[in-house]
N, C-alpha and C positions, 0 to 999 in steps of 0.2 A: 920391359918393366922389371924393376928389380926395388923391392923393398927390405931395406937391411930392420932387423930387428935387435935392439937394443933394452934390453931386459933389467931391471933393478930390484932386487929380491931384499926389502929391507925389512919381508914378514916373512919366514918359513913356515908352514903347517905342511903333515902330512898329503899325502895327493897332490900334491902341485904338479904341474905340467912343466914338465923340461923343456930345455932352449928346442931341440929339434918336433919337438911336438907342436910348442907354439909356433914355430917360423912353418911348419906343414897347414896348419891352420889360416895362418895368416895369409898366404900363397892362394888356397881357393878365397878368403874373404877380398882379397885385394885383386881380383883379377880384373882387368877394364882398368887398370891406373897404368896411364903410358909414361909417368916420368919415374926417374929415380928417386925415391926417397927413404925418411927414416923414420919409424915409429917406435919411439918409445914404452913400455910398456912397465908402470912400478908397481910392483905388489907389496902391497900395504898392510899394518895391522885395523884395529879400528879407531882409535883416536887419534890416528892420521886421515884418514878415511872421512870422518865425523869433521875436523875443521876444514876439509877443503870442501865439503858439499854444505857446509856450515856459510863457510867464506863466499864460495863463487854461485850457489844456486838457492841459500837461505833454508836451509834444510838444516836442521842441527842436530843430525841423526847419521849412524855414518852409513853405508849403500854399498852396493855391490860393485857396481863400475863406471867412473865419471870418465867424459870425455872433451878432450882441451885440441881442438883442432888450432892448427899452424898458421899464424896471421904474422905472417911478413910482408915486409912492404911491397907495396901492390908491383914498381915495377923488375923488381926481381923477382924468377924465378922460385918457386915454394922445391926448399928442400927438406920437408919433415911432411909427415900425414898429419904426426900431434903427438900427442899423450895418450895411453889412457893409464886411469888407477885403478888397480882393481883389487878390492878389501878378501885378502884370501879365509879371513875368519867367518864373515857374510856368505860370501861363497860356499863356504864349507858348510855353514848352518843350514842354508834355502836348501841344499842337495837333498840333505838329511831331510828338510821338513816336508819337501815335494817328492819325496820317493825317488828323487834322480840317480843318475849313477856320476857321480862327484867329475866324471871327466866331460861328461857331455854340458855339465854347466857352468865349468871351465871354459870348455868350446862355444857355448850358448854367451858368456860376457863376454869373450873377444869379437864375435861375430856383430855382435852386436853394439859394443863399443866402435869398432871399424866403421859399421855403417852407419855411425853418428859423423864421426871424421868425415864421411864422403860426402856427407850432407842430407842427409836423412834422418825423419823424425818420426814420432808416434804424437805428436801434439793433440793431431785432429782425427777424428775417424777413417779418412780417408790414409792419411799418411799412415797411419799407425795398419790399416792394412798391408800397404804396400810392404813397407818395412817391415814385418811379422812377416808378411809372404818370402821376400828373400831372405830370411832367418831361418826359415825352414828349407827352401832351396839348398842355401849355404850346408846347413847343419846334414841335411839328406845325403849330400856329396860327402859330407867326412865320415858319414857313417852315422850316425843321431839320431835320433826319434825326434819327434816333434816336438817344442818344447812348450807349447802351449794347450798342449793336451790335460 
């Protein structure tokens, strides 16, 4: 399994995680994926941010991190996980508002945008355990406190 990360930095703020920090991250969220692929990753400011979750989920407010899984045609092979966007200004804000340490909730959008990509949701009670459960698993292995504490 090998997943190339392709990174698009069209927002810079302080703190941002480097290419080797997010592809180290990416590595334990993607592990269990046997094909080759390619995940995107754009950091965004927030009125980028605001019309895509405005456009694609009716939210006209901008979010921390959307996620755009890979729908190609069913009989080729998927060479991408997806997208994800992630509002490095949002980001920066929630760290500050919830006492985080700005890297761990860096680590906490990617982890968690990934496992939207895989197929996982928090919709219903039940999923949104599961998914919170390997968010912490994930987060535990990179080093991270819980992030729902």
């Amino acid at each position: 399994m090998s997943i190339e990360l392709v990174v698009q930095r069209i927002h810079d703020t302080p703190g941002q995680p480097d290419l080797a920090r997010l592809q180290g991250w990416l590595d334990v969220a993607g592990r269990g994926i046997e094909e080759d692929l390619e995940l995107v990753v754009r950091i965004v400011d927030e009125a980028e941010s605001q019309r895509l979750n405005r456009d694609y989920r009716g939210q006209d407010r901008p979010t921390n991190v959307l996620s755009f899984p890979f729908e190609g045609p069913a009989h080729l092979p998927a060479e991408s996980l997806g997208d994800l966007v992630i509002c490095a200004p949002v980001v920066q804000r929630e760290a500050a508002e919830q006492g985080k340490p700005l890297a761990a909730h860096w680590a906490h959008m990617l982890v968690h945008g990934i496992l939207h990509l895989r197929g996982y949701d928090h919709q219903g009670d039940a999923e949104a355990e599961e998914m919170e459960a390997l968010e912490r698993q994930i987060l535990a292995e990179l080093g991270f406190a819980d992030p729902y504490v």
